[in-house]
C-alpha positions in Angstrom: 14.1 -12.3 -18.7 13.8 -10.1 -15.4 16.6 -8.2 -14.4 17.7 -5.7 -12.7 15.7 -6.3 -9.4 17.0 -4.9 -5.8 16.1 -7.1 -2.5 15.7 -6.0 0.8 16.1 -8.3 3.8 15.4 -7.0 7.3 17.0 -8.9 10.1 16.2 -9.8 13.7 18.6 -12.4 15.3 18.7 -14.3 12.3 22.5 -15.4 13.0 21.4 -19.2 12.7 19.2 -18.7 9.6 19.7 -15.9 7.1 22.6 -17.7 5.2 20.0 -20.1 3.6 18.1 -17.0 2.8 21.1 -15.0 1.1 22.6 -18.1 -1.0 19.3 -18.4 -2.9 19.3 -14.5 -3.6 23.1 -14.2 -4.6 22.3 -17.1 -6.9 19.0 -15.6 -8.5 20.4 -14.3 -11.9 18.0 -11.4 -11.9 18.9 -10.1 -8.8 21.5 -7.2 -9.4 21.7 -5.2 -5.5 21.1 -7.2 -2.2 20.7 -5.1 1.3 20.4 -6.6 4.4 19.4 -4.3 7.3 20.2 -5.8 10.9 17.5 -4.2 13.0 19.5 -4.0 16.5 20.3 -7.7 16.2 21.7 -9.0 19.9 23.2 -12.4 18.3 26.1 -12.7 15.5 23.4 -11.6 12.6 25.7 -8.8 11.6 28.6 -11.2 11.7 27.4 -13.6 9.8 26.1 -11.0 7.2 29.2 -9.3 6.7 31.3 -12.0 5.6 28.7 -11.6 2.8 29.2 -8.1 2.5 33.0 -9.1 1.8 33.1 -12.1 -0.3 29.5 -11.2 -2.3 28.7 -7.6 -2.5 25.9 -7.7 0.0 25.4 -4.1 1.4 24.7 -4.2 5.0 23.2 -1.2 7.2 22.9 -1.8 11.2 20.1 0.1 13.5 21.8 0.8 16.8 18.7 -0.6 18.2 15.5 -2.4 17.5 13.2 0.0 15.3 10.8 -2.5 14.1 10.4 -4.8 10.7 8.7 -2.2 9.2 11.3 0.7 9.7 14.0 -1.9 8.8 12.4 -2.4 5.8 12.0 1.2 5.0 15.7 2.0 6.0 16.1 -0.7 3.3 14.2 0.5 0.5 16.2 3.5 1.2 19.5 2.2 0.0 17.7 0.3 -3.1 19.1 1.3 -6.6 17.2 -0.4 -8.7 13.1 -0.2 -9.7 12.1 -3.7 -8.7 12.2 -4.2 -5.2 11.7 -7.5 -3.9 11.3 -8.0 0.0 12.4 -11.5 1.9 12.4 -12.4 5.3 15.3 -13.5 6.8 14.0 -17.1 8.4 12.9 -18.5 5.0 13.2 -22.0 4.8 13.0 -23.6 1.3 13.5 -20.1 -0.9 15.2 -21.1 -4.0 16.4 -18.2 -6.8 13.7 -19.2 -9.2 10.8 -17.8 -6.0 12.8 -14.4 -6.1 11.7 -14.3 -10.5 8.3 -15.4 -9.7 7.7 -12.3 -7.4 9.7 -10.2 -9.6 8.4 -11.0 -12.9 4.8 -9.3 -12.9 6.1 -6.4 -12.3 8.5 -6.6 -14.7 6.0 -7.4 -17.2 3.9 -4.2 -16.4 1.0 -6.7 -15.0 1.3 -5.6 -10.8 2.4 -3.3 -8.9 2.7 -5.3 -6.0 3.3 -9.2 -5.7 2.6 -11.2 -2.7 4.5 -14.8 -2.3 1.7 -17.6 -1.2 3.3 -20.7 0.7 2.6 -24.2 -0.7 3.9 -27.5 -0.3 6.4 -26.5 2.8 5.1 -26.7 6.2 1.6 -27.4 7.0 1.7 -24.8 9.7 2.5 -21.8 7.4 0.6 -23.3 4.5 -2.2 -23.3 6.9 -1.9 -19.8 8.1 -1.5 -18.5 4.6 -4.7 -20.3 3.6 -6.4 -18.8 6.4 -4.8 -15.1 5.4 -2.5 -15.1 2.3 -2.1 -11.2 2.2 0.0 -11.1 5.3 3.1 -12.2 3.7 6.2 -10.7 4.0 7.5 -12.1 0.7 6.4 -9.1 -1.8 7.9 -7.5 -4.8 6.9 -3.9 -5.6 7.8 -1.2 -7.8 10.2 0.7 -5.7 8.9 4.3 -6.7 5.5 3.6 -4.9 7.2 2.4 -2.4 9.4 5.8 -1.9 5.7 7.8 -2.4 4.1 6.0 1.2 4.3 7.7 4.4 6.9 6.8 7.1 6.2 3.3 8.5 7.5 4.7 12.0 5.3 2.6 15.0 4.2 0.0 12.3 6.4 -3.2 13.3 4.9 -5.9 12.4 1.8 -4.2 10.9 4.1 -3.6 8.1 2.0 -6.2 5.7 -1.3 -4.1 6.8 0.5 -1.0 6.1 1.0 -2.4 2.6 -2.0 -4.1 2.3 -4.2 -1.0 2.8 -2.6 1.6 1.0 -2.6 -0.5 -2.1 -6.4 -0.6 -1.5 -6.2 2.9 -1.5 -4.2 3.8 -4.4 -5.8 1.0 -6.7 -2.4 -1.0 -6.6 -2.7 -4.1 -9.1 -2.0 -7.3 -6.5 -0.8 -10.5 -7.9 -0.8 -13.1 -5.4 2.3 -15.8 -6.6 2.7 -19.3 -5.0 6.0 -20.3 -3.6 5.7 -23.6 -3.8 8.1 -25.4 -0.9 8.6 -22.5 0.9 8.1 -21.9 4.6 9.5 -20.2 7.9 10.8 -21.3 11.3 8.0 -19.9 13.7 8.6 -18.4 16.4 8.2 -21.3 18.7 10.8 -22.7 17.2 13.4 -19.7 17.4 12.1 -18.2 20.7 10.4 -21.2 22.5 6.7 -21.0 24.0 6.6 -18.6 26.2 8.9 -15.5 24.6 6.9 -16.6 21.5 3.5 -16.4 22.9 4.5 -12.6 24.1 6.3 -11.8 20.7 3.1 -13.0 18.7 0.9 -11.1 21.1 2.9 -8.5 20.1 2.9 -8.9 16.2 -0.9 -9.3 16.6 -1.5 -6.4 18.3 1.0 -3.9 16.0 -1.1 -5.8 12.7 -4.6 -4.7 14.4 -3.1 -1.3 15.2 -2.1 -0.5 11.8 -5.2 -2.1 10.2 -7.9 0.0 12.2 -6.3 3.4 12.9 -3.3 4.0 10.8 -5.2 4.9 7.7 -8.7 6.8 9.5 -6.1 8.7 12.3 -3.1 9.8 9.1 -4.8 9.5 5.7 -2.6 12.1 4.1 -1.2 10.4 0.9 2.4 12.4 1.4 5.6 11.0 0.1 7.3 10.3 4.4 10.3 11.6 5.6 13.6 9.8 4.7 15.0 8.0 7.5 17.7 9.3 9.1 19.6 5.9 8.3 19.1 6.0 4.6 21.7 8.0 1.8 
């Protein structure tokens, strides 16, 4: 049975959402550390979260300002004990514990260094899009000391799945993609409303492209990046 696994949840004004997110983890059985990093949050995401933090153990870091999902999740990883890292966002809808196992047990197993989380059966709209381009997930588990061996993910943002995606390409990761069935996300229609969410997407497009065509040819140094200043 997996154990021991440490998950990482970066947070954007999530106030109305993450709770769904953190029951299923604090009732995964092989989930033993769960951080939550509020990335300059401007609602009650910190709030809700730290009524967690009291009643459940959830450890809970907040960025005086808006660094980025990437950084948030590096900042993150920073704070992770354990050598499974499994990495949720925090507008899951559908996430049960037994999807946490299923992206934690490959690795456990020795048969992946990284696991991507596929969804299925929830939403057309994301099961469409992750059709169309299943490695863009943000559902992954990983073995954490790779993770602590990639450079800073400073300027990523969203490009944070590209960031991934291409230095396991480079390293000769093994990827295992797993399918969540049931699972899906609010978009960000729905949380921002058309027009902040056609400038937000234009964003996250832009930040994926960035890192997927000049990260790696402008910084190819495989070096172990600097330790944020947020992380122990």
């Amino acid at each position: 049975m997996v154990d021991g696994v440490g998950v990482v949840i970066p947070a954007y004004n999530e106030a109305e959402r993450i709770e769904a997110v953190l029951n299923a983890v604090l009732n995964a059985s092989c989930v033993s550390q769960v951080v939550v990093v509020d990335d300059g949050s401007e609602d009650g995401t910190y709030d809700v979260v730290s009524k967690y933090a009291e009643s459940d153990g959830v450890e809970l870091t907040r960025l005086p300002s808006n660094r980025g999902k990437a950084m948030a999740v590096w900042v993150g990883v920073h704070h992770i004990r354990q050598s499974i890292v499994v990495m949720l966002d925090a507008d899951l809808i559908g996430l049960l514990p037994s999807h946490i196992e299923l992206l934690a047990e490959p690795i456990w197993l020795g048969e992946a260094d990284m696991t991507i989380g596929v969804f299925r059966k929830g939403r057309w709209v994301t099961d469409w899009s992750h059709r169309l381009a299943p490695s863009i997930s943000g559902q992954r588990g990983m073995r954490r000391e790779l993770l602590l061996k990639l450079p800073s993910p400073d300027g990523v943002g969203y490009g944070l799945e590209a960031f991934l995606n291409r230095w396991a390409n480079r390293c000769g990761w093994r990827v295992k993609h797993i399918i969540l069935e049931g699972v899906s996300h609010f978009t960000k229609e729905e949380k921002l409303g058309f027009a902040k969410a056609l400038i937000a997407r234009s964003q996250m497009y832009w930040e994926i492209g960035k890192t997927f065509w000049y990260r790696f040819t402008t910084d190819g140094n495989e070096k172990r990046g600097d330790r944020p200043s947020d992380a122990p």
